[in-house]
C-alpha positions, 0 to 999 in steps of 0.5 A: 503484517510483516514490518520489513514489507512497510515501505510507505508511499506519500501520494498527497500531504497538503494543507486544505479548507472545505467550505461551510456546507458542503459535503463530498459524496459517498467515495471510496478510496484506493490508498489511506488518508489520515486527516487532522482537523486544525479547525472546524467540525463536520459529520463524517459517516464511515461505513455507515455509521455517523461520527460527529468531528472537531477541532483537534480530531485525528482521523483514519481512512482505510482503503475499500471503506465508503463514505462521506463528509457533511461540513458544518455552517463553518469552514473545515480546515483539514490538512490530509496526508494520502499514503501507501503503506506498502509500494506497488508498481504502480503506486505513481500512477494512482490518483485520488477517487472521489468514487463509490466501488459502483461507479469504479472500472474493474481496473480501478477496483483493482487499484484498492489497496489491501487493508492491513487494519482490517481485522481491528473493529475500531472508530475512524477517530484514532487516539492521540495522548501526545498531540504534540508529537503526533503534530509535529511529524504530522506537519513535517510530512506536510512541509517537506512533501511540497518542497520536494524533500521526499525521502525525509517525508517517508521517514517521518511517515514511517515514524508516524505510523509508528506512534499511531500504530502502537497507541491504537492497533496494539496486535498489528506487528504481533499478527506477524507471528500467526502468518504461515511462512508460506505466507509470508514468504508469498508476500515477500514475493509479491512485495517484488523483494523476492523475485530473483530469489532461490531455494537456498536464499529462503531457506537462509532467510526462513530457517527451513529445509529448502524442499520443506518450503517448496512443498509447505508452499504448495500445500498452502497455495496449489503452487510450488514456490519456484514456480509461483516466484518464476510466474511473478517475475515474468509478470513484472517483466512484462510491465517493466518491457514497456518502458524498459530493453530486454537486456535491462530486463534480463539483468534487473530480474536476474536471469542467467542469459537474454537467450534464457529470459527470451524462452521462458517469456515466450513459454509463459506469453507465447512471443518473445519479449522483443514484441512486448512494446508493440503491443 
């Protein structure tokens, strides 16, 4: 993964007790969950496979992967923290599922973030050799995300995943270097950083010859890069049309002119921009 695309958002840190006994039913869900058990034990099966848990475990949940929790005849208390590693758009509207894939909307199985650990066969369990560290950060993000200090949170995330990351996926930052550019420049599109981009500005930031990128591109994903980067601006226009005026929309995404925004949106969609919200 790219590190200048990490940009985590904490979609729930609270504090939290299951009772004796209880169980939560196979579930997939859409974001991450890290879990540190204060106190207790439980069985935790994790894409089939049966984990016994306890006091001091800490534990990964990655996006896409089914399963279950089984309490003991003790209560487990399991403060968590929900989290995307990369925005979307549409991070804030996304709840939490206590749903198996089978029972999700097509929109909702859309909601299933990509899984950049995904490559690492690895146990749920992660390794901690510095409990200390891990529960110090781990409990600012708890705090501070109920008081409101959300900036602070993120930035105690960040360095969570930092000290996490090192200990127990040693390769993640380095399969950066195996990602074609074209690569990693379409991620840098679809992250939305790139979308008012130019030729020019790839090939200041890539270090190519800009027409080397447009046709490395186009060999890789069918699709010329300007035309793929037009193609996702127009998209993200049409969200952000919804609650937002055309000439925001014009500026925001870069275009030279409402009149050059309204044709190429009516090109690409078949009506105007200004219709956007009454459908």
């Amino acid at each position: 993964m790219d590190i200048s695309l990490i940009n985590p958002y904490i979609r729930v840190a609270i504090p939290s007790v299951l009772g004796a006994n209880s169980e939560i039913k196979t579930r997939v869900i859409y974001d991450y969950e890290l879990i540190f058990i204060e106190q207790g034990e439980f069985t935790f099966v994790y894409d089939g496979k049966a984990n016994d848990c306890k006091t001091g475990d800490v534990i990964l949940i990655e996006p896409g992967v089914p399963h279950s929790f089984h309490m003991s005849n003790e209560p487990l208390r399991q403060p968590h923290i929900h989290f995307d590693i990369t925005y979307r758009e549409n991070s804030e509207q996304i709840p939490i599922s206590f749903k198996d894939k089978s029972a999700m909307t097509k929109t909702e199985v859309t909601w299933i973030h990509e899984n950049y650990f995904s490559a690492s066969s690895r146990s749920p369990l992660l390794n901690v050799s510095d409990k200390s560290t891990f529960q110090k950060l781990f409990y600012q993000i708890i705090t501070l995300t109920g008081n409101g200090e959300k900036l602070l949170a993120k930035g105690y995330l960040t360095q969570l995943l930092a000290f996490l990351i090192k200990e127990n996926f040693p390769t993640f930052f380095q399969e950066k270097k195996s990602l074609s550019v074209a690569k990693q420049m379409k991620d840098f599109i679809d992250s939305k950083q790139g979308l008012t981009m130019k030729l020019d500005d790839f090939e200041n930031m890539f270090f190519y010859d800009k027409f080397y990128l447009e046709k490395m591109f186009r060999t890789e994903y069918g699709v010329g890069l300007i035309k793929y980067r037009n193609e996702q601006r127009l998209n993200y226009a049409k969200k952000l049309l919804k609650t937002s005026s055309v000439s925001f929309v014009t500026e925001e995404l870069g275009f030279q002119s409402i009149y050059a925004f309204s044709r190429a949106y009516k090109n690409r969609f078949g009506y105007p921009p200004s219709e956007e919200k009454h459908l």
